[in-house]
N, CA and C atoms of all chains as a GROMACS GRO file, in nm:
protein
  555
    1UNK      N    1  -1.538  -3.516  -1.223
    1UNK     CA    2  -1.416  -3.433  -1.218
    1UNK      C    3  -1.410  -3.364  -1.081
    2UNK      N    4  -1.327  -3.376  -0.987
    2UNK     CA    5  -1.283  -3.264  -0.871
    2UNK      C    6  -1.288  -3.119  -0.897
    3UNK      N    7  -1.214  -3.110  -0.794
    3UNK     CA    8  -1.237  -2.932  -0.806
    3UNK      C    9  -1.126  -2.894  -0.882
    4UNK      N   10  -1.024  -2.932  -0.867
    4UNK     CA   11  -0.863  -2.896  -0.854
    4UNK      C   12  -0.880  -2.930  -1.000
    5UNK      N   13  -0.948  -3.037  -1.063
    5UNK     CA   14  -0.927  -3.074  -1.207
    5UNK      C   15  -1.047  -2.951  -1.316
    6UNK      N   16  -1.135  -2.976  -1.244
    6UNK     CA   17  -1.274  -2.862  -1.298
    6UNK      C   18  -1.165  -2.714  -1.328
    7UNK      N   19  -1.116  -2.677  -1.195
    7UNK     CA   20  -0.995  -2.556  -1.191
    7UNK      C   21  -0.885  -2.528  -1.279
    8UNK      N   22  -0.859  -2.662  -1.286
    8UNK     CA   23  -0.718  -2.643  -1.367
    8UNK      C   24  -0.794  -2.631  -1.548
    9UNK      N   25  -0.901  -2.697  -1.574
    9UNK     CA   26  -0.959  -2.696  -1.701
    9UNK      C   27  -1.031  -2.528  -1.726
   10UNK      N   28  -1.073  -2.475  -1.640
   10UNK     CA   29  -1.149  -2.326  -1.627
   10UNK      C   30  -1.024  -2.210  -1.671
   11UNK      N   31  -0.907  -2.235  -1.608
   11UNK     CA   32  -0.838  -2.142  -1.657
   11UNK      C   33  -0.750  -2.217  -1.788
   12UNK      N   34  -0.731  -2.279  -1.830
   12UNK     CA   35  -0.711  -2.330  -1.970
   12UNK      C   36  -0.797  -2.288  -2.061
   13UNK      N   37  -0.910  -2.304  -2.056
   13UNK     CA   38  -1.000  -2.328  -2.138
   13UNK      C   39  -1.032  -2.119  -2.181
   14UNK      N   40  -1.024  -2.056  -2.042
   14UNK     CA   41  -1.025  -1.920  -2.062
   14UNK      C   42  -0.925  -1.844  -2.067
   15UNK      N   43  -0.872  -1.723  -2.124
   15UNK     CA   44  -0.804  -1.639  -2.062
   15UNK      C   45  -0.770  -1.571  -2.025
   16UNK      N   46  -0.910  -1.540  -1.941
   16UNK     CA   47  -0.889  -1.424  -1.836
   16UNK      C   48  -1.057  -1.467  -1.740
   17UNK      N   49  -0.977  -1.542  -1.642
   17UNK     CA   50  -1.105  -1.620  -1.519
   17UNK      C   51  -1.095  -1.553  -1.414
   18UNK      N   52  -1.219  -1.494  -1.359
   18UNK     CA   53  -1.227  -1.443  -1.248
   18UNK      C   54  -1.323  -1.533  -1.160
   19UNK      N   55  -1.252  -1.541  -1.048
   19UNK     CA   56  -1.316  -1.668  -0.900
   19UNK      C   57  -1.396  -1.569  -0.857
   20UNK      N   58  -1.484  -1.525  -0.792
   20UNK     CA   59  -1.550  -1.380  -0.770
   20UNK      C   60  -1.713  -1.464  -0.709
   21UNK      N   61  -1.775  -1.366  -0.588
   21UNK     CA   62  -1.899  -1.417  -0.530
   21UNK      C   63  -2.006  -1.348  -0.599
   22UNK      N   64  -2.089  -1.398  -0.678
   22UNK     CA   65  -2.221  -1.350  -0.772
   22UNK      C   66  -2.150  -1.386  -0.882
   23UNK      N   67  -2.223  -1.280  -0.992
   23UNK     CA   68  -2.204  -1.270  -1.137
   23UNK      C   69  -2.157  -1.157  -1.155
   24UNK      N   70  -2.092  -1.121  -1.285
   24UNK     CA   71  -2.066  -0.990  -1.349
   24UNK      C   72  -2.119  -0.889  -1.341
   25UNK      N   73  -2.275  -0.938  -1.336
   25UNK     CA   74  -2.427  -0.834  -1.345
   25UNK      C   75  -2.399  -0.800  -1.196
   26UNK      N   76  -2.448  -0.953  -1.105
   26UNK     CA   77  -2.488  -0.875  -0.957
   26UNK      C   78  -2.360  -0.940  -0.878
   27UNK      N   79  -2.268  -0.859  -0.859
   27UNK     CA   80  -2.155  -0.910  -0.730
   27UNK      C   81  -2.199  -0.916  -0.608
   28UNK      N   82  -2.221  -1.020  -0.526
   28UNK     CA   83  -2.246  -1.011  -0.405
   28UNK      C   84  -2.122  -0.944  -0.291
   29UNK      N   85  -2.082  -0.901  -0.361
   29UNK     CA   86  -1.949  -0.860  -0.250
   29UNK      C   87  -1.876  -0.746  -0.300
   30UNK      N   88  -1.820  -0.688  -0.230
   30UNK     CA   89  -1.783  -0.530  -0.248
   30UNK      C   90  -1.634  -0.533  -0.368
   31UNK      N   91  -1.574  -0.662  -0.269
   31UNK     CA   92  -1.437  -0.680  -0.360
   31UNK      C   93  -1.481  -0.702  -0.520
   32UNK      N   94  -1.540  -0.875  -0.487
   32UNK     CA   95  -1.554  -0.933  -0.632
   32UNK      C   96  -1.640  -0.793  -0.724
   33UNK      N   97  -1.716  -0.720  -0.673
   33UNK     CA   98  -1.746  -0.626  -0.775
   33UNK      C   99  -1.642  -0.516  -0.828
   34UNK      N  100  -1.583  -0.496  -0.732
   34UNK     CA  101  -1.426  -0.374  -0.803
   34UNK      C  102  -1.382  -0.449  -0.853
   35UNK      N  103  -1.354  -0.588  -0.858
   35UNK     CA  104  -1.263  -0.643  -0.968
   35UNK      C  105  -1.321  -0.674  -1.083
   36UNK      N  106  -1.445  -0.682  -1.101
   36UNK     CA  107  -1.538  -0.698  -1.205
   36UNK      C  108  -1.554  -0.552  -1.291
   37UNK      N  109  -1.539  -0.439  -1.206
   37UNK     CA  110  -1.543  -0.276  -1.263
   37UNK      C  111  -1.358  -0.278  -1.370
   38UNK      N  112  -1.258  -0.300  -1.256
   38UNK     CA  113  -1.138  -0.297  -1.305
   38UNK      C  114  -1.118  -0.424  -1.434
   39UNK      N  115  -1.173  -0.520  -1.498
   39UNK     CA  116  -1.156  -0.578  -1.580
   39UNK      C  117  -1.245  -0.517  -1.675
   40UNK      N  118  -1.351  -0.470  -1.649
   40UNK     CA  119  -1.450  -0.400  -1.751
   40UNK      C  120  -1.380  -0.272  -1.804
   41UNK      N  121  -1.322  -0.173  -1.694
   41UNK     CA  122  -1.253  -0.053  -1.751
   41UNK      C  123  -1.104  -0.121  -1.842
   42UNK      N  124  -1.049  -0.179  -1.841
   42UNK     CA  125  -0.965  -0.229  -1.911
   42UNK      C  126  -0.983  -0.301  -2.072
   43UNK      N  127  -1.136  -0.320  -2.080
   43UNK     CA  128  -1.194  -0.364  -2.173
   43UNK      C  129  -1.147  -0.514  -2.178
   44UNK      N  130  -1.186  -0.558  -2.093
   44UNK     CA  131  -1.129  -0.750  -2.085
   44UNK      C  132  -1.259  -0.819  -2.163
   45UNK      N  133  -1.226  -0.938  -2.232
   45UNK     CA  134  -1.293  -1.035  -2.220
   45UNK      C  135  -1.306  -1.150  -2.108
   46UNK      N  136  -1.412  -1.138  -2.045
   46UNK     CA  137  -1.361  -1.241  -1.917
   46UNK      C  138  -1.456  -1.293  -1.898
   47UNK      N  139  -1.435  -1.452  -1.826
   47UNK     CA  140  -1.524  -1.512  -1.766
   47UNK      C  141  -1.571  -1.536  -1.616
   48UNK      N  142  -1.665  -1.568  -1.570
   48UNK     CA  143  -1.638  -1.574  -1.433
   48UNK      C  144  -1.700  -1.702  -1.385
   49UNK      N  145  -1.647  -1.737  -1.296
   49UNK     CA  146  -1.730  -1.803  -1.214
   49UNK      C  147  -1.773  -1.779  -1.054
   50UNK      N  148  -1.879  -1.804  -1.052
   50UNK     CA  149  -1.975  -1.761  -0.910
   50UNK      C  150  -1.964  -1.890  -0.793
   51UNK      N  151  -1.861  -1.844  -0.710
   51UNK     CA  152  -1.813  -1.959  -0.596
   51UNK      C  153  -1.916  -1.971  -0.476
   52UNK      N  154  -2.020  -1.902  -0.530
   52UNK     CA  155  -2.095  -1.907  -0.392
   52UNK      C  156  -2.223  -2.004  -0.454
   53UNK      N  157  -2.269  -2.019  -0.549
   53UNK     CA  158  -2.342  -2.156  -0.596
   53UNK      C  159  -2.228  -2.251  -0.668
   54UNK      N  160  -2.124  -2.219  -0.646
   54UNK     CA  161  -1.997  -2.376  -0.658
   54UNK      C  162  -1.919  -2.390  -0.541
   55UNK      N  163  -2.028  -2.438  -0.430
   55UNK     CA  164  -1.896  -2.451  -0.324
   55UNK      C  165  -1.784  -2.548  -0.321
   56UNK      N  166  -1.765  -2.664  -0.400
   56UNK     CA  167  -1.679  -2.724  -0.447
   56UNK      C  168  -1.551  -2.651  -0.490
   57UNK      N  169  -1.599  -2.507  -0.593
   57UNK     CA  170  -1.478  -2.455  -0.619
   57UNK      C  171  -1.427  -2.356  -0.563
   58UNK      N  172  -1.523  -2.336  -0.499
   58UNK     CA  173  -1.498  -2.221  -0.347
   58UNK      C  174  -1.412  -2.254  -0.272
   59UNK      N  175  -1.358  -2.344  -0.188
   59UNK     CA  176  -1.314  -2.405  -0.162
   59UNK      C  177  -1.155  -2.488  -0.187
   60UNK      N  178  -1.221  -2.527  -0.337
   60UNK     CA  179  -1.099  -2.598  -0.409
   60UNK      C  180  -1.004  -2.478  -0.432
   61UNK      N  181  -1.102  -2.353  -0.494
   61UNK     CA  182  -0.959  -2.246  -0.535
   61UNK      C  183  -0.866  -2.188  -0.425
   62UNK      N  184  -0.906  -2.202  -0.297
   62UNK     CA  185  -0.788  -2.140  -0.214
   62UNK      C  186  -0.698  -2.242  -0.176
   63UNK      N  187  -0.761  -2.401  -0.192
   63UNK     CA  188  -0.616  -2.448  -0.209
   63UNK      C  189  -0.538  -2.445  -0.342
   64UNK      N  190  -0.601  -2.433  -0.468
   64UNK     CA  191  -0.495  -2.420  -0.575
   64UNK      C  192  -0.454  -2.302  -0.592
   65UNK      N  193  -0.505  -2.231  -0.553
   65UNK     CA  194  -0.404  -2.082  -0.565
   65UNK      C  195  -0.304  -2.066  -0.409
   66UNK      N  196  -0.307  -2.122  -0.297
   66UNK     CA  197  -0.290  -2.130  -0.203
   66UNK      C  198  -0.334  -1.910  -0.136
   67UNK      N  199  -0.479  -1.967  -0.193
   67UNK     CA  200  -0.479  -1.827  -0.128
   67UNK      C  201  -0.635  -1.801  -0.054
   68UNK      N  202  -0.672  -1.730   0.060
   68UNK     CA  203  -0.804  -1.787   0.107
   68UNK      C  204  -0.878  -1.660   0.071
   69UNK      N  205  -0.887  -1.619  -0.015
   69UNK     CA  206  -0.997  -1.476   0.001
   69UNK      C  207  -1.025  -1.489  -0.175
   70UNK      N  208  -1.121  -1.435  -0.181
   70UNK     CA  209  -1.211  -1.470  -0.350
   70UNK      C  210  -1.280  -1.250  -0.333
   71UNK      N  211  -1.238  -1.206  -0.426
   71UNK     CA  212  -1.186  -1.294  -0.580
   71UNK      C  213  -1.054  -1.304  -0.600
   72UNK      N  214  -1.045  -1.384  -0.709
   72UNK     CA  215  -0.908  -1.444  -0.777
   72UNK      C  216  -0.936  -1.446  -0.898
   73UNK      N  217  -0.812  -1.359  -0.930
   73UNK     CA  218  -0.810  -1.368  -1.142
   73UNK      C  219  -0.629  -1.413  -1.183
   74UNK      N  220  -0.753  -1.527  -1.260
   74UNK     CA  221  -0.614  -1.603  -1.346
   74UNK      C  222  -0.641  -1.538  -1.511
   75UNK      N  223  -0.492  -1.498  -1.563
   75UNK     CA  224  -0.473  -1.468  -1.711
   75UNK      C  225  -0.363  -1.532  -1.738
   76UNK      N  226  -0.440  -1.646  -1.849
   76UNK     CA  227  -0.352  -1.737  -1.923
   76UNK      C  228  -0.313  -1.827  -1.838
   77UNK      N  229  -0.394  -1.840  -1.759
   77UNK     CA  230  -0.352  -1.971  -1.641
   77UNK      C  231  -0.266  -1.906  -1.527
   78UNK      N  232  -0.235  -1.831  -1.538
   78UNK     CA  233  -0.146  -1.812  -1.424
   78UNK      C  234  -0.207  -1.684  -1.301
   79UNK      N  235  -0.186  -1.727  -1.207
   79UNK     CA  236  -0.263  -1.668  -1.098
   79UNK      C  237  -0.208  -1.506  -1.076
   80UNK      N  238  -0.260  -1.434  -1.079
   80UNK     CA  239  -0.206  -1.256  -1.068
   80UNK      C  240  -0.259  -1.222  -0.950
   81UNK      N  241  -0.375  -1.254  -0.848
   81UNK     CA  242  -0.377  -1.215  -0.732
   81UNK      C  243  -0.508  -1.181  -0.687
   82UNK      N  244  -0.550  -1.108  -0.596
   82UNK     CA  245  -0.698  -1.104  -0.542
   82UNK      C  246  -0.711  -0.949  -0.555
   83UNK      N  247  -0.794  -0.857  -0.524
   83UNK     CA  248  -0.869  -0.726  -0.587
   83UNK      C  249  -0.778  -0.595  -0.508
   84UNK      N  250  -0.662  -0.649  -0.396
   84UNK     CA  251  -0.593  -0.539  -0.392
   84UNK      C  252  -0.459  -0.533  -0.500
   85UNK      N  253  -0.447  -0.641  -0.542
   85UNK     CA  254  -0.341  -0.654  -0.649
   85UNK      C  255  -0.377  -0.617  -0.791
   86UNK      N  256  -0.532  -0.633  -0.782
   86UNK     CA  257  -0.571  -0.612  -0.926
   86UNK      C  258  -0.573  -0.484  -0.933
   87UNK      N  259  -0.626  -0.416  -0.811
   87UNK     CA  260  -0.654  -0.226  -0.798
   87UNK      C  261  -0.469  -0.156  -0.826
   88UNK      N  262  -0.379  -0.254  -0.776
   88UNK     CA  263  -0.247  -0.197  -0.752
   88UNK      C  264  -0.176  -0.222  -0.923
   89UNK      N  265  -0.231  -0.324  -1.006
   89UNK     CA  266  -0.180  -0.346  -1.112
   89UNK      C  267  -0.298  -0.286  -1.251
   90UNK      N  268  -0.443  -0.209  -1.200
   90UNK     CA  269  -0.486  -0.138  -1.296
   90UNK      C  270  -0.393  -0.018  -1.305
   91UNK      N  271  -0.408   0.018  -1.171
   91UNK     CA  272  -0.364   0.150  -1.156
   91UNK      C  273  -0.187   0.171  -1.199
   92UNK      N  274  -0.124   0.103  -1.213
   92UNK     CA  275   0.006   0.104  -1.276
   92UNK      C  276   0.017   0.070  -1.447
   93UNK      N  277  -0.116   0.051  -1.414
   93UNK     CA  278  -0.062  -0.010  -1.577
   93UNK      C  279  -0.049  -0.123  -1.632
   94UNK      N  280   0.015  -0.219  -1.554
   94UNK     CA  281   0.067  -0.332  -1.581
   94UNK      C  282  -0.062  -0.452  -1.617
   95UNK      N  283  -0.186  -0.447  -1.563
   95UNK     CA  284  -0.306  -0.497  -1.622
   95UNK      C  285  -0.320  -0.449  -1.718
   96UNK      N  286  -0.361  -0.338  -1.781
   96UNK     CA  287  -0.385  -0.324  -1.920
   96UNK      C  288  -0.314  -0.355  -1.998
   97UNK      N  289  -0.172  -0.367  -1.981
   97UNK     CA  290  -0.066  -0.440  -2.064
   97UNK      C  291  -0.089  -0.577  -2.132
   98UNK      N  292  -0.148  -0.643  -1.952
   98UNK     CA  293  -0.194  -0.775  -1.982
   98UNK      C  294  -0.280  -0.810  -2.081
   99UNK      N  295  -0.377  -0.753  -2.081
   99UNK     CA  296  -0.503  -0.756  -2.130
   99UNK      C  297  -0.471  -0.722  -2.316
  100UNK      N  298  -0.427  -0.583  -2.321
  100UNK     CA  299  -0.382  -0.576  -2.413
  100UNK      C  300  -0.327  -0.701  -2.507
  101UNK      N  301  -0.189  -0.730  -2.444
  101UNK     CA  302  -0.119  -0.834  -2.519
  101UNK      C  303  -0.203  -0.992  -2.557
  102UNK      N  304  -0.306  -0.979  -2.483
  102UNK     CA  305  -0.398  -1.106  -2.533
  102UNK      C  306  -0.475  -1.082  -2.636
  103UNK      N  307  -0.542  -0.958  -2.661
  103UNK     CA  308  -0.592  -0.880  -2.754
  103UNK      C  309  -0.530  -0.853  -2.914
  104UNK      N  310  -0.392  -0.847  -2.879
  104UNK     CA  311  -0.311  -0.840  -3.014
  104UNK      C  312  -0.248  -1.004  -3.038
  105UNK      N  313  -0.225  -1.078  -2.929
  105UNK     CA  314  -0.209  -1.280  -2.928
  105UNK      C  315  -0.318  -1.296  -3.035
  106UNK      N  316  -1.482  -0.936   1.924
  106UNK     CA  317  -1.475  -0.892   1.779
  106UNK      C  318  -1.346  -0.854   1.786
  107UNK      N  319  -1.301  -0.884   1.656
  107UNK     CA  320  -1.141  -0.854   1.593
  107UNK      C  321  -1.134  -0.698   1.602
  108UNK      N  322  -1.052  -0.639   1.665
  108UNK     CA  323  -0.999  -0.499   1.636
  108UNK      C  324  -0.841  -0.494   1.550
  109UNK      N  325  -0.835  -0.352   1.488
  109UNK     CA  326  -0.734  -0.367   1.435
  109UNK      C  327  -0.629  -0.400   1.488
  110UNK      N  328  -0.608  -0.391   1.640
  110UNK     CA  329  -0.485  -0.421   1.741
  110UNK      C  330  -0.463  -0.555   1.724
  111UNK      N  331  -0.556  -0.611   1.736
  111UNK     CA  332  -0.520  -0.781   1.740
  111UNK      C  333  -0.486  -0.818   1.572
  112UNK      N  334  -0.502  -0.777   1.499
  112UNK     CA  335  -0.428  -0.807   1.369
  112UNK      C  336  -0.333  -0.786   1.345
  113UNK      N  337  -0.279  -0.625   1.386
  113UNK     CA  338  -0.145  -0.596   1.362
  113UNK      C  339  -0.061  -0.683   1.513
  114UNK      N  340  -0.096  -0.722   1.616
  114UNK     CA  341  -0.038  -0.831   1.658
  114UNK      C  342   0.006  -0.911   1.621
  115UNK      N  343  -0.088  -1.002   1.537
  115UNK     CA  344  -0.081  -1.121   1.470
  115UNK      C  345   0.053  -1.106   1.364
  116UNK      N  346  -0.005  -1.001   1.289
  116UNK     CA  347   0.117  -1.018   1.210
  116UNK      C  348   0.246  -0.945   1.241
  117UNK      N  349   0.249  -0.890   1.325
  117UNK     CA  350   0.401  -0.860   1.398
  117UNK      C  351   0.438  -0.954   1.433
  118UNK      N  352   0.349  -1.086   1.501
  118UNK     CA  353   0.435  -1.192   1.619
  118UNK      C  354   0.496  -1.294   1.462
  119UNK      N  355   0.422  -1.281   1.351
  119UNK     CA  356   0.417  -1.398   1.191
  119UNK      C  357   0.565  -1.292   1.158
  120UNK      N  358   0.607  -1.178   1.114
  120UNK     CA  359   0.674  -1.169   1.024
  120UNK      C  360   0.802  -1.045   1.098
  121UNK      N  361   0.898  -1.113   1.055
  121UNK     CA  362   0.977  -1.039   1.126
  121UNK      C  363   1.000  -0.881   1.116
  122UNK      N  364   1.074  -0.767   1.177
  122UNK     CA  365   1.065  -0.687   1.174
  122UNK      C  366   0.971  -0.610   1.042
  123UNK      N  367   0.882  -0.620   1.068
  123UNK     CA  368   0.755  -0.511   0.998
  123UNK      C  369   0.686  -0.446   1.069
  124UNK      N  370   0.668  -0.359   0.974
  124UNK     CA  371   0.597  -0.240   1.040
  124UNK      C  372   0.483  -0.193   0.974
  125UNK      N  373   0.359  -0.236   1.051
  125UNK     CA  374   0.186  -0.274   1.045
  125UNK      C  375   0.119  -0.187   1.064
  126UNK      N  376   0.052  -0.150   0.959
  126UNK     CA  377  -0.038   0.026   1.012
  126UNK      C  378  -0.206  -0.042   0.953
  127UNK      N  379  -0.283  -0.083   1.079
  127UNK     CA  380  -0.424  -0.101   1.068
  127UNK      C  381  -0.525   0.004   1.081
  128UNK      N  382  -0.644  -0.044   1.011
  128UNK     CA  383  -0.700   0.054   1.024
  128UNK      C  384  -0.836  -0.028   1.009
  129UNK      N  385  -0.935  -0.050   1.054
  129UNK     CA  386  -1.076  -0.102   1.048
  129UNK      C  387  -1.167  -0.110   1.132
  130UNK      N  388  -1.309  -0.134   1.159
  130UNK     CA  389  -1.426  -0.090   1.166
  130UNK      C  390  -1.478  -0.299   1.247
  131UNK      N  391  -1.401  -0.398   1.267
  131UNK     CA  392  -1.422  -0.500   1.305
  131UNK      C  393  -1.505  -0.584   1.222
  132UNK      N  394  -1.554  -0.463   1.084
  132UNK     CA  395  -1.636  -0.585   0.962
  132UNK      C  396  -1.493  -0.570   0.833
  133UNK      N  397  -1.445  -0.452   0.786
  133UNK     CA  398  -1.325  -0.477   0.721
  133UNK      C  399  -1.254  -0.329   0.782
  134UNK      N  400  -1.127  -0.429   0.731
  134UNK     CA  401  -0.985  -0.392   0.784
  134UNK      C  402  -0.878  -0.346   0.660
  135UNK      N  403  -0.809  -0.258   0.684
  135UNK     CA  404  -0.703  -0.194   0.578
  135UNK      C  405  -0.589  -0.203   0.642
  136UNK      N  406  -0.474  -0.261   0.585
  136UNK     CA  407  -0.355  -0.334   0.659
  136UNK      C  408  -0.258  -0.263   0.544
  137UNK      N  409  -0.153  -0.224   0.603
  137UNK     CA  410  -0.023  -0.187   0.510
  137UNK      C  411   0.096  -0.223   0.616
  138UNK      N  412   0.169  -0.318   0.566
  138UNK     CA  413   0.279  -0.384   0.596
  138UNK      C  414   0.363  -0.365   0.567
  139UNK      N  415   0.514  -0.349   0.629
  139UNK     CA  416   0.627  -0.361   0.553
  139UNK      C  417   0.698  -0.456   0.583
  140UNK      N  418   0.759  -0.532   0.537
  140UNK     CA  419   0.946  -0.587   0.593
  140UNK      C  420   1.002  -0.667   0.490
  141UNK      N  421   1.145  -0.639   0.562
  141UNK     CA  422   1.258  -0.697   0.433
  141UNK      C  423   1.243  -0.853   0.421
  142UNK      N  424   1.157  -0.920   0.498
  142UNK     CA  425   1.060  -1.063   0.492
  142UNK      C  426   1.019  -1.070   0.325
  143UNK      N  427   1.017  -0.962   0.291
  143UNK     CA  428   0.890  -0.892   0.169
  143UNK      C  429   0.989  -0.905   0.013
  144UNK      N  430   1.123  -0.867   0.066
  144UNK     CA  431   1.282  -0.841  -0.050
  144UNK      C  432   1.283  -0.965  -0.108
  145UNK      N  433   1.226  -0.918  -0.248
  145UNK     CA  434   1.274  -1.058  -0.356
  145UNK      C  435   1.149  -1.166  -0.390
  146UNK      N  436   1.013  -1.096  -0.297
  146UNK     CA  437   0.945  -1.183  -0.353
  146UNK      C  438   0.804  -1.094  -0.436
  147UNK      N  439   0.740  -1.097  -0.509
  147UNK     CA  440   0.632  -1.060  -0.575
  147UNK      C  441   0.513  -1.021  -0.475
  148UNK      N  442   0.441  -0.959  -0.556
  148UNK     CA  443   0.322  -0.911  -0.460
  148UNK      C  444   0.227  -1.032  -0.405
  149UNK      N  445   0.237  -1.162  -0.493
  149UNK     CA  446   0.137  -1.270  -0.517
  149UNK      C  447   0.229  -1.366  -0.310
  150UNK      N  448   0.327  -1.348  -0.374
  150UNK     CA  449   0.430  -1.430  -0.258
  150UNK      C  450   0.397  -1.326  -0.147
  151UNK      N  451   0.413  -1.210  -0.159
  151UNK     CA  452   0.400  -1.114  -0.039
  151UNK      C  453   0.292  -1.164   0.045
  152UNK      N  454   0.191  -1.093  -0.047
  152UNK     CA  455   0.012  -1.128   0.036
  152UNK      C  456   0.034  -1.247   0.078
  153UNK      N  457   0.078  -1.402  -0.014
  153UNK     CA  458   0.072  -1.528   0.044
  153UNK      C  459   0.161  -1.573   0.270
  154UNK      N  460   0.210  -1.469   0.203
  154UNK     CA  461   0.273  -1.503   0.382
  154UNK      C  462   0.223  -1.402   0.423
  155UNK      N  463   0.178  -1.297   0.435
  155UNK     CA  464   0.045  -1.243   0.565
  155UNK      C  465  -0.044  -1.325   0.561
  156UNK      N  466  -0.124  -1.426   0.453
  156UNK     CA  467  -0.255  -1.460   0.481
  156UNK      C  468  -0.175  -1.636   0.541
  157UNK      N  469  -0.056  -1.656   0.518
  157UNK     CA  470  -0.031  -1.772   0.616
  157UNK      C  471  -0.057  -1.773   0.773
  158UNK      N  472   0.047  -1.623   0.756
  158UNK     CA  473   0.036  -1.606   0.905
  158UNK      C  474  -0.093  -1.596   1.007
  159UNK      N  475  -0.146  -1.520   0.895
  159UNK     CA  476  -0.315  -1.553   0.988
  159UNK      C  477  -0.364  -1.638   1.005
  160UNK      N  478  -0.358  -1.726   0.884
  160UNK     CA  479  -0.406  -1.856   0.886
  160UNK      C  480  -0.543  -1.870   0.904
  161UNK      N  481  -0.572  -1.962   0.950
  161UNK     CA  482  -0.727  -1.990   1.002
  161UNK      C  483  -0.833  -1.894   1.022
  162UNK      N  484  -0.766  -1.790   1.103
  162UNK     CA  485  -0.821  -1.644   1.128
  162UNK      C  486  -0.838  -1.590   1.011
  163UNK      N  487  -0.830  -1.625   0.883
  163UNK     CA  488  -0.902  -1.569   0.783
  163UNK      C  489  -1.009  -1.607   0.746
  164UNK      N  490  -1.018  -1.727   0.822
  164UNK     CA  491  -1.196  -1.839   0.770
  164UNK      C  492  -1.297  -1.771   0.868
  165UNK      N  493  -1.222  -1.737   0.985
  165UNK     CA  494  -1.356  -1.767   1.105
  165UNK      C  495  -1.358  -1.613   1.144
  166UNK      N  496  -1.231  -1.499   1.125
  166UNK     CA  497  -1.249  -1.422   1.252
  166UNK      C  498  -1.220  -1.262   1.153
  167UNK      N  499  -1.172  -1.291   1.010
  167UNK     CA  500  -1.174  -1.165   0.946
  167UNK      C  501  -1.218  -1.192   0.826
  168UNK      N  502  -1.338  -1.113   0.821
  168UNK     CA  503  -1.431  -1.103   0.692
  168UNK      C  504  -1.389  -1.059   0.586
  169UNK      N  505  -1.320  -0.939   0.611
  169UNK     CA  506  -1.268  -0.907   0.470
  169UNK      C  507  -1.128  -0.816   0.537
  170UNK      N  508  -0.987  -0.836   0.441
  170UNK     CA  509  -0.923  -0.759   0.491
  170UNK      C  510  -0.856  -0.702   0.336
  171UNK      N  511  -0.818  -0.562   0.326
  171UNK     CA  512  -0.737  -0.467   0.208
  171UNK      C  513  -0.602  -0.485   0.267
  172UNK      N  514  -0.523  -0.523   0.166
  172UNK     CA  515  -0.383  -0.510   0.235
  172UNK      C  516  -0.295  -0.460   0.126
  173UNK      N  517  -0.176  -0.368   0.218
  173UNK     CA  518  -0.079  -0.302   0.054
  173UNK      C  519   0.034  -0.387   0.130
  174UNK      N  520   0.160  -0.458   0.063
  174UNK     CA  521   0.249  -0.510   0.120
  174UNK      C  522   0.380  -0.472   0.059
  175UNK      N  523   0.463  -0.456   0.124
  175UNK     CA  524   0.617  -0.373   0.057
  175UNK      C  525   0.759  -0.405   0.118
  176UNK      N  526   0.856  -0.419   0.022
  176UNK     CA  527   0.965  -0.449   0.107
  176UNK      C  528   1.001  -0.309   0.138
  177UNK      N  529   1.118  -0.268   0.253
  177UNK     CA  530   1.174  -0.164   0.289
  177UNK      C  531   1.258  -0.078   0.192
  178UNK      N  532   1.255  -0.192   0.013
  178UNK     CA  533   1.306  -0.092  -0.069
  178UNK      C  534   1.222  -0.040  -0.156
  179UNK      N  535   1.108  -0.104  -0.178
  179UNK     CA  536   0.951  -0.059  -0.223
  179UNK      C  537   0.913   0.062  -0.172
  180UNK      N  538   0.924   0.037  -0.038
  180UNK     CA  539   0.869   0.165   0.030
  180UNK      C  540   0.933   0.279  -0.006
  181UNK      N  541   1.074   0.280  -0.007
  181UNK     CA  542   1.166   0.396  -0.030
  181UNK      C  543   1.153   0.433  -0.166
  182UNK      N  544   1.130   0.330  -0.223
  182UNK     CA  545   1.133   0.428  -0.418
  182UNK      C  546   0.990   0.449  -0.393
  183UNK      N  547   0.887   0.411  -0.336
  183UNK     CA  548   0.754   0.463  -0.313
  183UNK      C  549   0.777   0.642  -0.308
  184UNK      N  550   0.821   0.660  -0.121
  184UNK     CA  551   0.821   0.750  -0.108
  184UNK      C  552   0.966   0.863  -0.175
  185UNK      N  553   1.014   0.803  -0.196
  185UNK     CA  554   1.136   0.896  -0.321
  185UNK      C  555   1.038   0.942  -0.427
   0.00000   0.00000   0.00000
């Protein structure tokens, strides 16, 4: 399977994927860890994957999201943005909405 | 090394009348953008054309950049 296909099956299969460098536990990176804090304060179920031992999808995800900076969180397949969008949509609200409404789905 | 001058260059010469307030340290950078470039499209579309405009210069020459992006009517119900 490619990347683009591995990708397109990761956010299907989940719904709520975070592209992010490390793990949940240890973020190697300042971003992917605030976005890992902001899905935890929201009480998400989420998965992640660690692009820095998948460089295949490291890679593959900034061309399918057409976007070059990690992390990236898809809910319900659809791409919502990288950790200043996620900080701009905890803080409004509009993430927990999200999250929420999958919770009561 | 990248200073904030040469970014808010970059994206002054990429997007038409905006107005670029940098701020960073040459390891990360805090960028707030405006322009009516910005009217009608989502935050996801926004960010996507600053990080066009940089382009390449996001692989090789800026490590990490924070960016807030806004059209000129964003800004105004912002600051209203």
């Amino acid at each position: 399977m490619d990347a683009q296909d591995k990708i397109k099956t990761q956010i299907e299969d989940n719904d709520v994927m975070l592209y992010m460098k490390g793990s949940a536990m240890f973020p190697q990176c300042g971003f992917s860890g605030r976005a890992v804090e902001i899905l935890k304060a929201c009480g998400a179920d989420f998965e992640t994957v660690d692009v820095l031992s998948n460089p295949d999808i490291r890679e593959g995800i900034k061309q399918f999201s057409n976007w070059p900076t990690i992390p990236q969180l898809y809910i319900k397949g659809e791409f919502i943005g990288g950790s200043d969008i996620m900080l701009e949509l905890y803080q409004n609200g509009e993430l927990q909405d999200k999250i929420n409404a999958l919770k009561a789905g | 090394m990248v200073t904030p001058e040469d970014i808010k260059g970059w994206i002054e010469q990429g997007i038409d009348d905006c107005t670029v307030e940098i701020e960073g340290d040459g390891q990360h950078f805090y960028a707030t953008v405006i322009s009516p470039a910005f009217s009608g499209k989502n935050r996801v579309q926004q960010h996507q054309l600053v990080y066009q405009v940089l382009g390449d210069r996001m692989k090789e020459q800026i490590h990490a950049l924070s960016m807030q992006t806004m059209s000129p009517e964003e800004h105004a119900a912002r600051a209203g």
